[in-house]
C-alpha positions in Angstrom: 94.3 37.2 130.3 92.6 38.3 133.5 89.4 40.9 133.6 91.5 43.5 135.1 93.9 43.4 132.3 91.5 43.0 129.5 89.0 46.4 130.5 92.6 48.1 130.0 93.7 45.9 127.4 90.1 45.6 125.2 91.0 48.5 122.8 95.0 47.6 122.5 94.4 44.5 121.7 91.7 45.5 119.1 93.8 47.9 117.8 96.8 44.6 116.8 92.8 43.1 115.3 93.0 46.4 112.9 96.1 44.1 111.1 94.0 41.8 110.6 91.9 41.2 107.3 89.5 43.6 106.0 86.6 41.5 107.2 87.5 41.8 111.2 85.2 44.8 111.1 81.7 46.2 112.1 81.9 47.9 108.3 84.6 49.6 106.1 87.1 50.3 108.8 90.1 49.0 109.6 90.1 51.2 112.7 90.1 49.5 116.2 86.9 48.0 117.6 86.0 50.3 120.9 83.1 49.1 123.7 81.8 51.3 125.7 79.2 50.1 128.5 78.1 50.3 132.1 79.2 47.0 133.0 81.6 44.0 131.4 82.3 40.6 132.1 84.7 38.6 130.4 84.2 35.1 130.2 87.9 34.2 129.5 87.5 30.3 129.3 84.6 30.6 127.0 85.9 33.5 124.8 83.2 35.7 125.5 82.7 39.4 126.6 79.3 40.5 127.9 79.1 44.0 128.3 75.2 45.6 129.6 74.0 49.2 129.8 74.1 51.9 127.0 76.6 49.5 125.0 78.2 51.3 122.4 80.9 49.6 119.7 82.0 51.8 117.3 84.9 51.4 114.7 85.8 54.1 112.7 82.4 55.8 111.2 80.1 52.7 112.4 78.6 52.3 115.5 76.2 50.3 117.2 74.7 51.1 120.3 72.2 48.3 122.3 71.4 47.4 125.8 73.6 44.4 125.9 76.5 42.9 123.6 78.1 39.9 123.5 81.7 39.4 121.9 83.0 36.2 121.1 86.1 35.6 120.0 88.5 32.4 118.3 90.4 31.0 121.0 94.1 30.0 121.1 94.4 27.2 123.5 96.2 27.8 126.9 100.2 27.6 126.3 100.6 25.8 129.7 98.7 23.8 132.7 97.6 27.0 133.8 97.5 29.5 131.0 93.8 29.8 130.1 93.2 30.3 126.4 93.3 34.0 124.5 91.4 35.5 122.4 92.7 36.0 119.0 90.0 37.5 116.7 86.5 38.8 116.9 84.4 36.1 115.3 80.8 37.7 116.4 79.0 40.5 118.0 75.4 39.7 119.2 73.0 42.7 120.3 70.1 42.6 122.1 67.6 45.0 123.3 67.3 48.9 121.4 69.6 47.9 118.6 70.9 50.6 116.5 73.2 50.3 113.5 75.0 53.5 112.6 77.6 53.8 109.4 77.8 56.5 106.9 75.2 55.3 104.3 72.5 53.0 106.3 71.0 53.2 109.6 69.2 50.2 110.9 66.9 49.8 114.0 65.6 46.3 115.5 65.4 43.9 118.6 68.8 42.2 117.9 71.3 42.1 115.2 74.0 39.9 114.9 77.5 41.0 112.8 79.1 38.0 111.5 83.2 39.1 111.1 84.4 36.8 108.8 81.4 37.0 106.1 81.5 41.0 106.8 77.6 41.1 107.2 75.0 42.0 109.9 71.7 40.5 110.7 69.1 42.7 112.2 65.5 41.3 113.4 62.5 42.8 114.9 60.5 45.3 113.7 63.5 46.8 112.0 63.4 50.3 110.2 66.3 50.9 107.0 67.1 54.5 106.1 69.4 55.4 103.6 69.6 59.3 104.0 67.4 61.4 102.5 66.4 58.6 100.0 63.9 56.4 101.7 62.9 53.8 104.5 62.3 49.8 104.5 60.5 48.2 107.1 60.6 44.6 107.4 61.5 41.9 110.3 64.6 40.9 109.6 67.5 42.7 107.7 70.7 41.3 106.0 73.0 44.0 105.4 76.7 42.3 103.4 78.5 45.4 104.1 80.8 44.7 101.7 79.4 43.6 99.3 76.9 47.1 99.3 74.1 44.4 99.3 70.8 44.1 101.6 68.2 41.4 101.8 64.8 42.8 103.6 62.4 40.1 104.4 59.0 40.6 106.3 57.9 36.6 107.4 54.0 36.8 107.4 54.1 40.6 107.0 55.1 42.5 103.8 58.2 44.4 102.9 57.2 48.4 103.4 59.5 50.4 101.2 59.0 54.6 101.1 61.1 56.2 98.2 61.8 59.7 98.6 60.9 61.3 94.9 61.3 64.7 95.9 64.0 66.3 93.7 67.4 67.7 95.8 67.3 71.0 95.4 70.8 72.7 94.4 70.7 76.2 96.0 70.2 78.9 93.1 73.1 80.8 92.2 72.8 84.6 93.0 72.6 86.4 89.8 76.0 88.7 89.6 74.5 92.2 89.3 74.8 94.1 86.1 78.0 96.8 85.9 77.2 99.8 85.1 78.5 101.4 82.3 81.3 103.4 82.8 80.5 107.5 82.5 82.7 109.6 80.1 84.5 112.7 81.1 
């Protein structure tokens, strides 16, 4: 596939990925993958896209955006003496630089995460920040967030783990008390 056919063919042939098992995935999606960026280079031989410049992969209700991602991919080998090889699934996304993890319960900031497809988890690093809603924040160094599995492993190397639990009770808004009837007047 040549780079003029793959910036037109990059969300088609992510879309024929969505078939694929539930783990091909930046979370619980099996929408197609979508890059957005400034500038991409495909590095056909090597099964690698680079893409630089308010990156932003998103896939259905996740999202990461970054300065620069790189997508590798499994390769098929080249069907003849001049066919260069395809790529047939998304194995890994590296990104680097202002890493931000979106999805509808976590968000996760850090220097560089890496989301593993086939073991459906994402490894973030730096001084990385966890939020779950309204319910609290984790600081750390390095985050391992199994999407799938719901579980997440914060570790803090020489530091210590920072967690700040929201104990403030949700308040339900108060039901407006119905107003008395008045009695009805005989005639």
């Amino acid at each position: 596939m040549t780079w003029s056919r793959l910036v037109l063919a990059v969300p088609a042939a992510l879309i024929a990925l969505a078939g694929a098992p539930a783990f091909a995935q930046i979370g619980k999606s099996d929408a197609p993958v979508e890059i957005t960026s400034q500038q991409g280079e495909y590095l056909q031989n090597e099964g690698r896209g680079v893409y630089t410049g308010n990156v932003v992969a998103s896939q259905g209700d996740s999202r990461i955006t970054t300065d620069k991602l790189t997508v590798i991919c499994s390769k098929t080998p080249a069907a003849g003496a001049n066919a260069a090889p395809s790529c047939d699934e998304l194995e890994v996304l590296v990104a680097e630089g202002n890493v931000y993890y979106m999805a509808p319960d976590v968000r996760i900031r850090g220097s560089k995460a890496e989301y593993d497809f086939p073991s459906d988890t994402i490894t973030i690093t730096g001084d990385v920040i966890l939020s779950r809603g309204e319910d609290g924040v984790v600081r750390g160094t390095r985050v391992v967030y199994s999407i799938g599995e719901g579980r997440t492993i914060i570790t803090a190397g020489e530091k210590r783990v920072i967690t700040v639990f929201n104990t403030a009770k949700k308040q339900t808004p108060a039901t407006p008390a119905v107003p008395a009837q008045p009695a009805p007047t005989q005639n």
